[in-house]
PASEBA-1860 file (N, C-alpha, C; in nm, 3 decimals):
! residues 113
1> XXXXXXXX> 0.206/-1.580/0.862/0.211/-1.434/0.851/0.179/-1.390/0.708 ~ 0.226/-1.449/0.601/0.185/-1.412/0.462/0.066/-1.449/0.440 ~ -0.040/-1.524/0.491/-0.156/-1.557/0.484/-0.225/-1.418/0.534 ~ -0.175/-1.341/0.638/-0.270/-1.269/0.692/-0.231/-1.145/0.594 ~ -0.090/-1.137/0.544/-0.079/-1.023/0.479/-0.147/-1.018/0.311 ~ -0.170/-1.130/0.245/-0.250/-1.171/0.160/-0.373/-1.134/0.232 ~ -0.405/-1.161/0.311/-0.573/-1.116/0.325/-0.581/-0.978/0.330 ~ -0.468/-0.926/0.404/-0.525/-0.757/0.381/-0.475/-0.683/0.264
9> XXXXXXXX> -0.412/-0.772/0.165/-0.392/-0.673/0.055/-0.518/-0.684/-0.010 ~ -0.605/-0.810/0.010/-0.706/-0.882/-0.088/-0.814/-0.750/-0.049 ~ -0.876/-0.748/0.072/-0.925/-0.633/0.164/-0.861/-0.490/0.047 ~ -0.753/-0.430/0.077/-0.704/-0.286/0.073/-0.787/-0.315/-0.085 ~ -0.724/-0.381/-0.203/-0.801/-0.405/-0.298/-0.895/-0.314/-0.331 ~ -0.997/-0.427/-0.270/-1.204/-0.403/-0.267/-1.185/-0.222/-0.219 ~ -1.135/-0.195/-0.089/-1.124/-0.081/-0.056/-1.096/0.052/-0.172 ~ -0.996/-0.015/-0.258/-0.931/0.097/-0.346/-1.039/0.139/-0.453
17> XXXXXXXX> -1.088/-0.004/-0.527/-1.145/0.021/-0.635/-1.326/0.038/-0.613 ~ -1.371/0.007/-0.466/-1.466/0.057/-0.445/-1.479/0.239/-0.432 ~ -1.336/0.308/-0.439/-1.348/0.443/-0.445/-1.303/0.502/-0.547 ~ -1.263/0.423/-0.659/-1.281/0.415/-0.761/-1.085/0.452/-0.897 ~ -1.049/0.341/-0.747/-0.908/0.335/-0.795/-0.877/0.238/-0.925 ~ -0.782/0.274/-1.050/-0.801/0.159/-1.124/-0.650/0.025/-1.040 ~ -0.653/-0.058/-0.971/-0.507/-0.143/-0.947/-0.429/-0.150/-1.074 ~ -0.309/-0.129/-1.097/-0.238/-0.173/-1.170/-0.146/-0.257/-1.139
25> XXXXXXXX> -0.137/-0.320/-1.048/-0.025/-0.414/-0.992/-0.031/-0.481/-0.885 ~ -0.014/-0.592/-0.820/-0.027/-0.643/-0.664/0.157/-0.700/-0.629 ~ 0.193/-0.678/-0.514/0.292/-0.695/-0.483/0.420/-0.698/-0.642 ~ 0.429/-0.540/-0.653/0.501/-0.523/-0.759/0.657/-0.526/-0.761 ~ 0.729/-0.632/-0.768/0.857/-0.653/-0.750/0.938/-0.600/-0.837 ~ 1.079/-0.514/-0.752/1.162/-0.469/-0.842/1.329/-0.522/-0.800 ~ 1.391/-0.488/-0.839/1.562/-0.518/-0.772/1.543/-0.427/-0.660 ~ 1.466/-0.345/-0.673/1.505/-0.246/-0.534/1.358/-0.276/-0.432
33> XXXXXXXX> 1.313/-0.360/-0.467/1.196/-0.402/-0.346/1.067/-0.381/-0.386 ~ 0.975/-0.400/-0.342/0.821/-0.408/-0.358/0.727/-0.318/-0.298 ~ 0.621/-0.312/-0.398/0.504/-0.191/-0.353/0.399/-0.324/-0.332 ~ 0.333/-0.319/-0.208/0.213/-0.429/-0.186/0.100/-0.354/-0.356 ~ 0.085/-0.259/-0.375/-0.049/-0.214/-0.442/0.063/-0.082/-0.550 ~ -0.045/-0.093/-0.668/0.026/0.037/-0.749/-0.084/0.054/-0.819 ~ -0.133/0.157/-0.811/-0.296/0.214/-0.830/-0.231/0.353/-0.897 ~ -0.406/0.365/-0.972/-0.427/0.521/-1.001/-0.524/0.578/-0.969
41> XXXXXXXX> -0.473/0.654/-0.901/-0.655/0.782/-0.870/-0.576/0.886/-0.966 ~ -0.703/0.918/-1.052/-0.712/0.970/-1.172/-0.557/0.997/-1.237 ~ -0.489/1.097/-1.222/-0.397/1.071/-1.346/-0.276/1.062/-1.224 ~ -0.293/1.037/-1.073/-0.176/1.001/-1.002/-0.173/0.858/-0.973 ~ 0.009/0.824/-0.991/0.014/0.667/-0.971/-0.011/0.692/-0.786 ~ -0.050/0.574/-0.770/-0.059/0.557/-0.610/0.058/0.425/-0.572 ~ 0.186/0.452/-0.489/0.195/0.319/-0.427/0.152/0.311/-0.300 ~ 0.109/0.204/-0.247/0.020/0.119/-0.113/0.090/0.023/-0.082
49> XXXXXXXX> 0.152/0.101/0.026/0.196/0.021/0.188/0.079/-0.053/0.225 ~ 0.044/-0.146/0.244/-0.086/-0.222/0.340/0.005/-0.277/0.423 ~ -0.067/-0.238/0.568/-0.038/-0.304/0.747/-0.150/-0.389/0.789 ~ -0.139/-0.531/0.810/-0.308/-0.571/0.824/-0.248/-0.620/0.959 ~ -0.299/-0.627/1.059/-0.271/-0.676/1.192/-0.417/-0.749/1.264 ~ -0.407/-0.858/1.365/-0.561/-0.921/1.395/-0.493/-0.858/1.532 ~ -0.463/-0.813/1.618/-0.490/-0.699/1.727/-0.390/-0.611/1.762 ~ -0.414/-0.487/1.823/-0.373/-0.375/1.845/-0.216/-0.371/1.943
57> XXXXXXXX> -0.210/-0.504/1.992/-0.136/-0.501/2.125/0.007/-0.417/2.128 ~ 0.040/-0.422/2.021/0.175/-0.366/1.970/0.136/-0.275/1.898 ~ 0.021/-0.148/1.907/0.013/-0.065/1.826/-0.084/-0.090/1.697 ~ -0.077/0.040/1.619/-0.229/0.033/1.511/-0.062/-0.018/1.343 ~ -0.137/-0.126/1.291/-0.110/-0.136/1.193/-0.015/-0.053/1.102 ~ -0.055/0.065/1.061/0.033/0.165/1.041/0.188/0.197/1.093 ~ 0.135/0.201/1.192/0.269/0.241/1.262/0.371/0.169/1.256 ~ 0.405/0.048/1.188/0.479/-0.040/1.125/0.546/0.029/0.997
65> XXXXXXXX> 0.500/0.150/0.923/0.518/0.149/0.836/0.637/0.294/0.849 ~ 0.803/0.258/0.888/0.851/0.316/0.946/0.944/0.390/0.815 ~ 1.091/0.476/0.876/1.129/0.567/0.748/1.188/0.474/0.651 ~ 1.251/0.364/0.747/1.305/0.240/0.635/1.245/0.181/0.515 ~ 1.109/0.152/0.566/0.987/0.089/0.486/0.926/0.257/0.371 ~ 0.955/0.336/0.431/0.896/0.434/0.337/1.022/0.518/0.207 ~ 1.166/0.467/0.269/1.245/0.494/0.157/1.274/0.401/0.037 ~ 1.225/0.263/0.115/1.218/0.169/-0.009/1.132/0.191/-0.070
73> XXXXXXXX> 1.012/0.229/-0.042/0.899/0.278/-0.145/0.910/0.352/-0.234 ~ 1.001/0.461/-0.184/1.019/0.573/-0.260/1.131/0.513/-0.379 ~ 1.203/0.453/-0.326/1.323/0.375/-0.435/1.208/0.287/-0.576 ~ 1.117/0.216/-0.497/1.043/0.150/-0.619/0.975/0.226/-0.725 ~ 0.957/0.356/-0.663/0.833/0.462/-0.734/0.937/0.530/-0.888 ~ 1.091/0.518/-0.801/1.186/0.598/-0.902/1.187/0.495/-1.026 ~ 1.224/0.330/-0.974/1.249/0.194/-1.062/1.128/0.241/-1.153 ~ 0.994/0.234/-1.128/0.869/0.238/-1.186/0.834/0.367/-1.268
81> XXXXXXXX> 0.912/0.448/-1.239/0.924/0.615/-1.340/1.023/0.552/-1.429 ~ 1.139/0.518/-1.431/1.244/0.472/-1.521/1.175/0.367/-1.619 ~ 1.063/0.258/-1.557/1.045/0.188/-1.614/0.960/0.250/-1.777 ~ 0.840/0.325/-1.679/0.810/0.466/-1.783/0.856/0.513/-1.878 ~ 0.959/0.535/-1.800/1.026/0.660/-1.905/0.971/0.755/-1.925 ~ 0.950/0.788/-1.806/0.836/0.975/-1.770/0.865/0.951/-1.629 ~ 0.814/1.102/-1.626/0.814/1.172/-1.483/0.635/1.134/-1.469 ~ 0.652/1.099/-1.319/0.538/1.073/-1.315/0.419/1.184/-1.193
89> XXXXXXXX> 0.311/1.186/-1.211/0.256/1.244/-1.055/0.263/1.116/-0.960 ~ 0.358/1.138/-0.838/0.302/1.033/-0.753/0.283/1.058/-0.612 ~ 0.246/0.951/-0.504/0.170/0.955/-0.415/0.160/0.816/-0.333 ~ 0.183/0.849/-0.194/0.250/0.692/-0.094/0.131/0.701/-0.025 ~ 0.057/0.609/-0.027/-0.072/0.560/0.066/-0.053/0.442/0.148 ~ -0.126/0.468/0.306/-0.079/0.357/0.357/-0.200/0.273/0.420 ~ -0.285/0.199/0.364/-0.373/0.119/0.428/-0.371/0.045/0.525 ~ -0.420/0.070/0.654/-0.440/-0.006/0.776/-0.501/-0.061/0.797
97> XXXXXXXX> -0.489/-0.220/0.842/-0.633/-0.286/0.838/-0.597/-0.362/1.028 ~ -0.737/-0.360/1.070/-0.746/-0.416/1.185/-0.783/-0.510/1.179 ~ -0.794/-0.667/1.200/-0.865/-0.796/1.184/-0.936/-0.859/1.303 ~ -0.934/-0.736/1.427/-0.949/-0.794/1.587/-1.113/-0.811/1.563 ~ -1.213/-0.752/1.595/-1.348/-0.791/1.571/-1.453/-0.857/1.424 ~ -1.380/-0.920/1.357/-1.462/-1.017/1.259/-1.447/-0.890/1.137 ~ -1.499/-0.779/1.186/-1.511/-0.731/1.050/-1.351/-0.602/1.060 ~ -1.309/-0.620/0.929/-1.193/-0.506/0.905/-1.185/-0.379/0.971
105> XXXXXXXX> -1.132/-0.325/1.043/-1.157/-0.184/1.060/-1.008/-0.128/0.968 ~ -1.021/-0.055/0.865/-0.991/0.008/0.707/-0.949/0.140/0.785 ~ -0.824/0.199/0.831/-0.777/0.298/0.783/-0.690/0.355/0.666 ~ -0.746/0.429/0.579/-0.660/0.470/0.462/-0.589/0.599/0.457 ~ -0.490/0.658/0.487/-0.408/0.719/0.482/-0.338/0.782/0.339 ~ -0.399/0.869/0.259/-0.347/0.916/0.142/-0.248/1.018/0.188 ~ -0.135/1.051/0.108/-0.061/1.119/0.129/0.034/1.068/0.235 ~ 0.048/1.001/0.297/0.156/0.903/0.414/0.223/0.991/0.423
113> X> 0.309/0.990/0.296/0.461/1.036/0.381/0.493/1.050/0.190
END
């Protein structure tokens, strides 16, 4: 399972900075839990949920990414302002990746939640 979730962060990646995100972090660990991705589009930090799934049967990727999974996010974003020491602009993105036909099918979701 961490093999496949390594592949779709590797994927969300290429995705981010092909639109011209700078990454600042990959699976960014704190006492209060982890952001798979911590990006900036222009002067907002981005954290990135990535869902990579190889088929649909149980639903689209995303939809994994439930209020539990989105308050820990929000807990890391506060750790990562403190770490600062600023208020920051921020912003929860959630990359979906499909792995069922050979090539990725990439939903990106800015603004999540």
């Amino acid at each position: 399972m961490r093999l496949l979730g390594d592949e779709g962060e590797s994927i969300a990646m290429e995705h981010l900075k092909k639109r011209g995100y700078k990454i600042l972090h990959r699976n960014y660990t704190t006492p209060v839990g982890e952001a798979d991705i911590v990006a900036m589009d222009g002067e907002t930090f981005v954290f990135v949920e990535v869902k990579t799934r190889k088929t649909d049967s149980f639903g689209m990727p995303f939809e994994a990414v439930n209020y539990k999974k989105q308050a820990k996010l929000r807990k890391v974003s506060l750790y990562f302002s403190k770490q600062k020491k600023q208020e920051l602009p921020v912003r929860f993105d959630v990359i979906s990746i499909l792995l069922a036909k050979g090539k990725p099918e990439i939903e990106h979701i800015e603004g999540a939640f």
